[in-house]
Phi, psi and omega in degrees: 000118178294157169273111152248205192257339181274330173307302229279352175294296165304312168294343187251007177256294216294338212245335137300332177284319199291293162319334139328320171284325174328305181323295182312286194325318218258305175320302214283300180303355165304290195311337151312316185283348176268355169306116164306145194273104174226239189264306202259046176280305167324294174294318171300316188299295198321329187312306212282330173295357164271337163308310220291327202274336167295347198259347158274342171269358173306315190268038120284340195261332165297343196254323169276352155282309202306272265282319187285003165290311189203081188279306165307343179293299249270308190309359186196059194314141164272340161307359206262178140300167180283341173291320163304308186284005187274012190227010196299140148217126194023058174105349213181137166349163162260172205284324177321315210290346149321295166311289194320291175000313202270339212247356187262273215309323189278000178273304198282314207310296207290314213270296197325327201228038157328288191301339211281288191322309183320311165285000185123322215265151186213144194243337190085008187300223152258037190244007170226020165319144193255186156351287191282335197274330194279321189285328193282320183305313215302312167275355160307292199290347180294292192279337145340289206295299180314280180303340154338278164288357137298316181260001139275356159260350133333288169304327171281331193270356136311285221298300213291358173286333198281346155217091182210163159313164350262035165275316178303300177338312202269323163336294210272320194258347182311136182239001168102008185246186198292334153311245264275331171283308174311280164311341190279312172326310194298297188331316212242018164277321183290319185279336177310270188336312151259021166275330182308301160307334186281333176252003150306304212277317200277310173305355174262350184264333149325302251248265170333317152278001140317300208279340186293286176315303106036298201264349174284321194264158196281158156308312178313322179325297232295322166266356132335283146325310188267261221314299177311330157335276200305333200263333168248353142332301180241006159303298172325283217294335184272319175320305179319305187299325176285334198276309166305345158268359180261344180262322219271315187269011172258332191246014166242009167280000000 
């Protein structure tokens, strides 16, 4: 499947409004969070986390049309950093990291406001999950994990196709002409489809264990929660962009 510059033009445009949006989406959840607790504080919060996850199946459903055009960029984007890409599972975060994500933010919280607890004092945050919600993470992350590793093991026996028929074959045998190109294409058309699936699947198992998780924490959790997300989103993206430019500027020294 050819590349051109307007798929890769589209993807990296689709990929820039989704950090911008990240920005807004983080700003409006601060600001949630300073709202007084009164009858409806629970219901307006729960509103704005169905923005947020709606405003995520937006962009996964934008990236898996762009994706069936051109699907290997996403695996090694050229919009992300070389630090992002170096933390890429099938395209993307892995889905697991929500969790660890739930279980760093309710640990650091309680250490952070010990005394405060100690004293009495409750915020509804995540430093206070209860029983029953650490046994519901508990088991989300079992089958998060599981399926995890059903779509790398998918994913290796792509990559391990590539060098199986009919690529060696069409390789090995290739004389350079327009017949034998003419196969590798359909061949790499072929696998393009299942790398496409593959990352249609790995954003629906995001996409789920987002709402899963989501539907286990109280609203405050849940913005508590998206907002340390989104604040290391995109802290990943600037770190990444400073670190590509210190390095870009040592090897033009």
């Amino acid at each position: 499947m050819a590349t051109s510059s307007g798929d890769q033009g589209q993807q990296n445009c689709c990929f820039q409004k989704w950090m911008h949006l990240q920005e807004v989406d983080l700003s409006e959840l601060l600001q949630a969070l300073t709202l007084s607790e009164n009858g409806d504080r629970d219901a307006r919060l729960s509103q704005l986390v169905q923005k947020m996850i709606k405003h995520f199946e937006d962009y996964i459903q934008q990236r898996n049309r762009l994706a069936r055009d051109d699907v290997s960029a996403y695996f090694a984007p050229a919009w992300c950093t070389s630090l992002e890409n170096s933390m890429l599972w099938i395209a993307g975060c892995r889905p697991s990291s929500f969790i660890r994500l739930v279980y760093v933010l309710c640990g650091s919280e309680i250490e952070s406001r010990l005394t405060e607890f100690l004293q009495g004092a409750r915020t509804g945050d995540l430093a206070e999950l209860t029983s029953t919600q650490l046994s519901e993470i508990n088991t989300l992350q079992s089958k998060t994990i599981k399926e995890e590793e059903e779509l790398s093991g998918v994913l290796a026996g792509l990559q391990e196709d590539m060098a199986d028929q009919p690529f060696v074959v069409i390789a090995t045998t290739s004389s350079g002409t327009s017949e034998s190109n003419g196969d590798a294409e359909r061949a790499l058309d072929e696998y393009a489809k299942g790398m496409a699936s593959m990352l249609e699947d790995a954003d629906q198992l995001r996409l789920s264990t987002l709402k899963e998780m989501i539907s286990i924490l109280t609203p405050v959790q849940a913005v508590d929660f998206l907002v340390a997300s989104k604040k290391l989103h995109l802290c990943m993206h600037a770190w990444g962009l400073k670190r590509d430019h210190r390095h870009a500027w040592k090897r033009m020294k």
